[in-house]
C-alpha positions, 0 to 999 in steps of 0.5 A: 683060642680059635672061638677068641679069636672069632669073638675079637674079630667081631668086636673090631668089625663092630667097631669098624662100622659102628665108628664109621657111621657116627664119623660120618653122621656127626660130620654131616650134622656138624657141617650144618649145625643150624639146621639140626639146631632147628631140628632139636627145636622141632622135638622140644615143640610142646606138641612133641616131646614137650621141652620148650625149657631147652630151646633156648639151648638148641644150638649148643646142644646141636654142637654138643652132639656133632662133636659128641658123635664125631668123637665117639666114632674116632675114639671106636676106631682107634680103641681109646677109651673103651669102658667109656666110649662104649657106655656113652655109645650104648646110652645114646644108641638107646636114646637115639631108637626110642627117639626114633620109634617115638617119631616113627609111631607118631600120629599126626592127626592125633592129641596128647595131654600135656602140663602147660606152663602155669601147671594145668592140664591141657590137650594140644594137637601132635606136632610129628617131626617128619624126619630125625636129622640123623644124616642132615638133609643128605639122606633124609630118611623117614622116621621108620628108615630112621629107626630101622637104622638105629635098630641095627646100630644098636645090634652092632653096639652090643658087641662092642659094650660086651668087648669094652667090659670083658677088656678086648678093647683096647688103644689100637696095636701097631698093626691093628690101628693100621688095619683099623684105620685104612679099613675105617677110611675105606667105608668112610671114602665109599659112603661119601662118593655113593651116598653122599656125593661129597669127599670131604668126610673121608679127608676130616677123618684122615686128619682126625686119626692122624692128630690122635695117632700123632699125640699116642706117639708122642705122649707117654703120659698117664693121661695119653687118651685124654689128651688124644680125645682134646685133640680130636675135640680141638679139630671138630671145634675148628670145623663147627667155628668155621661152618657156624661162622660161615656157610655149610662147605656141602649143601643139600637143600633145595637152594644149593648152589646150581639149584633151579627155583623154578624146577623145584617149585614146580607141583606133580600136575606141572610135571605131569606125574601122579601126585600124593592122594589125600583122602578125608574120614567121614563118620557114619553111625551104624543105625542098628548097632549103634556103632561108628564107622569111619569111610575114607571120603575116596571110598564113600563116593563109591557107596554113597547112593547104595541102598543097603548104606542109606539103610543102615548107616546115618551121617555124625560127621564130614569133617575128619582128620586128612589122611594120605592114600598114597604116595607122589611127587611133592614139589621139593619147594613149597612156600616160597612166595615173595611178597610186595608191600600189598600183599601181592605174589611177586615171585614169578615174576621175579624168578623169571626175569632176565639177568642176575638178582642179589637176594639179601636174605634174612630169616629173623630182621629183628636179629640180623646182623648190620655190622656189614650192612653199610659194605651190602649198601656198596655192592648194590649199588655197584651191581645195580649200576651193572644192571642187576637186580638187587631185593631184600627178602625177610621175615618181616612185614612191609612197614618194618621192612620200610624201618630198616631200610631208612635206619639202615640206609638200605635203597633196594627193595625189600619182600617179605617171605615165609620165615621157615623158607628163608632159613632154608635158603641161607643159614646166615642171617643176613646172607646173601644168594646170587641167582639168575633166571631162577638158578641160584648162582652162589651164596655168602653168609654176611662175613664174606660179602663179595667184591662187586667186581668178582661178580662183574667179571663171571 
């Protein structure tokens, strides 16, 4: 009795933390579907696990899994569902590890061979995708972080699949929901306030559990469980409607609000820190043996001129792959450049000038939307009466910035601007993002243009 009741206390606490943790991982996914959309479309590159086919599906997978992990840890929680809920949490535990491992392994200087679309055999050039995306950009953990993570996931996983088979698992008791759930909030409310700086997930999950609590309550059906997970379903689903329609309630970017452009953009040799070290392979041919030998570019300006390397090695090749030595500073902002219809570099000069700019952003303007345009066209021109700034920054090269603005009845000027950089700024296309001095100020997604009047008053 003593050993059983050992082993259930290790299926629920497995359960308690393994629930937790996707609660929060989803929600954070969830709350920026876009930006793990573009993510999976990393992974679907040919250069990375070859599946351009699914591309076009990105975003509705992106919210499949949000809502899918959002689920599974409430569903964990509360007991629902065992048998289920614990298989599709071991598929995508294993899954999830060996996506994990695969980036973490990853050689982005080496080739693999893949079938291109006509059925040939071809050789491209890895395209390594830098970080998972498993925590959004709130914790961005390396790959290797990532699958040490999901290592230990998936240890904590097993106890749950055992329970969910050997039926220790079951919908939640009076008092084991009571326990399960404070406990569940508890972890959810710390992760949040020391990782995340954000109390929102705690709130989700509060109203998560008190919907399915609600239905076990009230539904004595066959199907309780069933409908318990629609209901859940149902809350993600308004989350996800809201975010996707709008802008992410918490951003993490180098764009958020109270984020400065200019600090961002600045390199280690401006801030006077030690910065990445980069080195480059040279190959060498061991004129005795035969054999290559590959010196770090850093380390051969040591040896170059000693007598016994002129002796015994002669030179195959200068030009190797890059590789970095060691670790530093890397600027948070890298390729944000705005550019004038002559190519000219313009950003400095305008993130440094006095007073508040209206940026008019658009990542993609053969797809932005112009349903509100015309109510853009007002606010600058009530803005610019007031003395601000207003320009346009897209994707799109002078000539079709000059189109859409004369379809469009546009008058501000519009720049041109790295379009992975503009999907960073903004996740709505068009979007909108106020900012003075180079401080970004607020941002809106192009459903909530604001009055001229609430900005005038600030």
């Amino acid at each position: 009795m003593k050993e059983s009741s050992i082993l259930n206390t290790i299926v629920h606490a497995c359960r308690l933390v393994v629930g937790s943790l996707f609660i929060v991982s989803g929600l954070i996914k969830s709350n920026d579907a876009l930006g793990f959309m573009y993510k999976l479309e990393e992974y679907f590159e040919p250069g990375a696990l070859n599946l351009p086919g699914l591309t076009e599906w990105a975003l509705p997978l992106a919210v499949f899994i949000c809502v899918g992990e959002i689920l599974l840890g409430v569903a964990m929680v509360l007991g629902a569902l065992p048998r289920l809920t614990a298989s599709f949490t071991g598929v995508l535990m294993a899954f999830f590890t060996w996506l994990t491992w695969y980036t973490a392994n990853c050689d982005p200087f080496g080739t693999k061979m893949i079938v291109d679309a006509v059925g040939s055999l071809v050789e491209i050039d890895n395209q390594c995708v830098l970080a998972c995306g498993c925590f959004g950009n709130a914790i961005p953990l390396t790959p290797y972080e990532s699958f040490l993570k999901d290592i230990v996931l998936s240890v904590l996983t097993i106890p749950i699949v055992w329970g969910a088979f050997t039926n220790r698992i079951a919908l939640n008791s009076k008092q084991l929901g009571m326990v399960m759930i404070a406990g569940s909030l508890m972890m959810i409310y710390l992760f949040g306030e020391l990782m995340l700086e954000w109390n929102f997930p705690v709130l989700f999950a509060a109203i998560a559990y008190a919907v399915a609590e609600a239905v076990k309550m009230r539904w004595s059906g066959a199907a309780k469980e069933w409908i318990m997970a629609l209901s859940v379903t149902a809350a993600c689903l308004v989350f996800q409607f809201h975010t996707l329609n709008h802008l992410p309630l918490k951003d993490y970017r180098a764009y958020a609000v109270g984020e400065s452009i200019i600090e961002n953009r600045k390199t280690a040799e401006d801030l006077g820190v030690p910065g990445p070290v980069y080195a480059t392979e040279y190959t060498f041919r061991n004129l005795n043996t035969g054999a290559d030998t590959v010196v770090l570019s850093s380390e051969w300006l040591k040896i170059y001129n000693e007598a016994w390397f002129k002796n015994t090695y002669e030179t195959v090749s200068f030009d190797g792959k890059e590789v970095k030595v060691s670790d530093g500073y890397e600027p948070r902002i890298m390729d944000f450049q705005i550019l004038d219809e002559n190519g000219e570099d313009r950003t400095d000069e305008f993130l440094n000038a006095k007073g508040n700019i209206m940026l008019y952003v658009s990542k993609n303007l053969d797809e932005a939307e112009t349903a509100n345009q015309q109510e853009m066209n007002a606010l600058a021109t009530e803005l610019s009466a007031a003395g601000w700034m207003n320009m346009g920054l897209t994707n799109a090269p002078a000539d079709q910035n000059k189109a859409f603005q004369d379809e469009n009845d546009v008058t501000y000027s519009m720049f041109t601007c790295d379009q992975t950089e503009l999907k960073i700024i903004v996740r709505s296309n068009p979007g909108l993002v106020w900012i003075r001095e180079g401080v970004v100020q607020e941002k809106w997604a192009w459903k909530d243009v604001p009055e001229a009047s609430e900005l005038l008053n600030r």
